[in-house]
Backbone as ProteinMPNN parsed JSONL, in Angstrom:
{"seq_chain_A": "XXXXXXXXXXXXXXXXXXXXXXXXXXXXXXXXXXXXXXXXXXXXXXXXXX", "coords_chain_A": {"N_chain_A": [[-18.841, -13.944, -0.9], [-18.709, -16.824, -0.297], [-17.251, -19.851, 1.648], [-16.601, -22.975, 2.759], [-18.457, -22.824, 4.616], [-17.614, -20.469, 5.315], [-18.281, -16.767, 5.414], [-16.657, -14.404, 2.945], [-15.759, -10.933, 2.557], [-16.382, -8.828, -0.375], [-13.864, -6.875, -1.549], [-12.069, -3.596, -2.404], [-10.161, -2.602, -2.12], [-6.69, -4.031, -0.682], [-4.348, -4.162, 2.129], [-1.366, -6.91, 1.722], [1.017, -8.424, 2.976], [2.262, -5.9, 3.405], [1.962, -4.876, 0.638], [-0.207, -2.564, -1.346], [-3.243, -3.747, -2.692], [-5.638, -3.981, -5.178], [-8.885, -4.404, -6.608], [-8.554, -3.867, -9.357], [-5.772, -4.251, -10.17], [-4.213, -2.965, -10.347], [-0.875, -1.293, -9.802], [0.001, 1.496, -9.73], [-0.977, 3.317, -7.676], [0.307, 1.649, -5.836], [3.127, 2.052, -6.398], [2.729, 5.228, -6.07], [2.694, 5.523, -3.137], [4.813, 3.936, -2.132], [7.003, 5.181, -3.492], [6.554, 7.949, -2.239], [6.48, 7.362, 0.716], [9.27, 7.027, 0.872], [10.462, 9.602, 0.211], [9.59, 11.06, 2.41], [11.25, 9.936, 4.247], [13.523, 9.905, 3.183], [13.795, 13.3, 3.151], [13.047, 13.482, 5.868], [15.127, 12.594, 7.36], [17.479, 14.396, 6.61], [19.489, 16.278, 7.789], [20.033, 20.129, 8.722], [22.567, 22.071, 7.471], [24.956, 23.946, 8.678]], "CA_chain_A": [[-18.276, -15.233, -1.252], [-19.233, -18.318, 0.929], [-16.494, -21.318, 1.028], [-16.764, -23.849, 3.223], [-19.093, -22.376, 5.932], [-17.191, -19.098, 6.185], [-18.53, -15.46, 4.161], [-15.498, -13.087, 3.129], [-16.62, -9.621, 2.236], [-15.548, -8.086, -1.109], [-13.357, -5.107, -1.282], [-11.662, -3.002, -3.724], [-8.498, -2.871, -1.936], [-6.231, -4.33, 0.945], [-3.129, -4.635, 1.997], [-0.925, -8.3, 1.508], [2.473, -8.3, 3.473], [3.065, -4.995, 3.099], [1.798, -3.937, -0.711], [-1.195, -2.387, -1.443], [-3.62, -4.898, -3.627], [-6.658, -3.776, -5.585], [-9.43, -4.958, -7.296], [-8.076, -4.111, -10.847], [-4.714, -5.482, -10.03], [-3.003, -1.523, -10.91], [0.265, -1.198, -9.518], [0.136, 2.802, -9.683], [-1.425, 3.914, -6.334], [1.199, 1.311, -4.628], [4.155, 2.694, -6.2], [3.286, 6.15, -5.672], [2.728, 5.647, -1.829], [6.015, 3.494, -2.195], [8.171, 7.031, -3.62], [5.535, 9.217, -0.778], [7.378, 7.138, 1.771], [10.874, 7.055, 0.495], [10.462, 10.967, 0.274], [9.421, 11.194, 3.757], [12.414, 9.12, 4.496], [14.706, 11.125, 2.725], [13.956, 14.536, 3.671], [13.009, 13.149, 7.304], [16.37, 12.122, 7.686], [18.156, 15.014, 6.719], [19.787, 17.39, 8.935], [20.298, 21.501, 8.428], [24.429, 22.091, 7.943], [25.086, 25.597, 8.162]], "C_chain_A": [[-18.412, -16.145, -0.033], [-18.231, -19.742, 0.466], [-16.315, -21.714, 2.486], [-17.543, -23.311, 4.742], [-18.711, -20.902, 6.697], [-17.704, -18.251, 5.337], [-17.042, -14.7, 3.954], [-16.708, -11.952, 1.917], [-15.616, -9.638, 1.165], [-15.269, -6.868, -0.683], [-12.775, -5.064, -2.116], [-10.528, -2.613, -3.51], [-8.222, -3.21, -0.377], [-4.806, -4.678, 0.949], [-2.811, -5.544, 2.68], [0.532, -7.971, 1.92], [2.968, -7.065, 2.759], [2.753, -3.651, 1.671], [0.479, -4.075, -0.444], [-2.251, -3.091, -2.718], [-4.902, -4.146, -4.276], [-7.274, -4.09, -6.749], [-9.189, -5.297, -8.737], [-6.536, -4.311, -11.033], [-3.908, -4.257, -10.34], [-2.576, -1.467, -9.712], [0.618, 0.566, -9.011], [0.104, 3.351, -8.178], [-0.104, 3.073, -5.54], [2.333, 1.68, -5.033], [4.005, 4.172, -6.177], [3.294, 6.172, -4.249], [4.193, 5.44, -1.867], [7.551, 5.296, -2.396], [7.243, 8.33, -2.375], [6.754, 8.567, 0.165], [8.738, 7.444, 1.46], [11.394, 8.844, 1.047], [10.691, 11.69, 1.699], [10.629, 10.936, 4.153], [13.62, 10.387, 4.182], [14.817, 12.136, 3.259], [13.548, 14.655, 5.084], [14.369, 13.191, 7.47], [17.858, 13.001, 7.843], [18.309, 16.22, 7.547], [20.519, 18.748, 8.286], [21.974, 21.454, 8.786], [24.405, 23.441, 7.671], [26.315, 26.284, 8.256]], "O_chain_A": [[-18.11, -15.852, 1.123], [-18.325, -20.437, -0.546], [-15.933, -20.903, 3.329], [-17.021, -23.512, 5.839], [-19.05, -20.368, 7.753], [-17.74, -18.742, 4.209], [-16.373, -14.473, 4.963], [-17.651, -12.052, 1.132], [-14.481, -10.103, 1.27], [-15.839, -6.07, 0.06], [-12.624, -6.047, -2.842], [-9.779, -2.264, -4.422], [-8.867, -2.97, 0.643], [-4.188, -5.293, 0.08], [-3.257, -5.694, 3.818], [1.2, -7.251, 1.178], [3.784, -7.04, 1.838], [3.011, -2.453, 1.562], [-0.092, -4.949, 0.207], [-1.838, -2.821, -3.846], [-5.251, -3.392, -3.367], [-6.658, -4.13, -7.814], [-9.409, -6.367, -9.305], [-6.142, -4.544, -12.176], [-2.746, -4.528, -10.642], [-3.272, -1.529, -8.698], [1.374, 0.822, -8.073], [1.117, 3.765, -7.613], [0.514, 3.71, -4.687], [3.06, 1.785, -4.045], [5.105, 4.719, -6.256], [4.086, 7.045, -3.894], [4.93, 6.411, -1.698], [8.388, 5.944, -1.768], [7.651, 9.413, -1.954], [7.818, 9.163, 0.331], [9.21, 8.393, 2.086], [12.25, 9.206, 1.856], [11.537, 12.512, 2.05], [11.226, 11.957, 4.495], [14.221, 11.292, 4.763], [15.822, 12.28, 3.956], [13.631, 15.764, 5.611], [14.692, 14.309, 7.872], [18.844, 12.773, 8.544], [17.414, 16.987, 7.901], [21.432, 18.61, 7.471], [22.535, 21.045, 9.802], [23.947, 23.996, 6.672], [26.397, 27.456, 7.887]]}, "name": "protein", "num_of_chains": 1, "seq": "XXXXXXXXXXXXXXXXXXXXXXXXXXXXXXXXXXXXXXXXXXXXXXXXXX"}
């Protein structure tokens, strides 16, 4: 794509403040990363009580 003297490259995904964007506009891949992290989060966070 060529606009006003500059090229941008296509791509088939990128990430926009944060969310993951792609070409066919599905939502899927960024909410499962979205629950991947959380997960991480979660069971990062917790501590062994014994």
């Amino acid at each position: 794509l060529y606009i006003n003297g500059y090229t941008f490259e296509r791509v088939n995904e990128f990430k926009y403040l944060g969310t993951d964007v792609n070409d066919l506009n599905i939502l899927k891949a960024e909410i499962d990363n979205r629950i991947k992290m959380a997960n991480k989060f979660f069971f990062g966070s917790r501590t062994a009580k014994i």
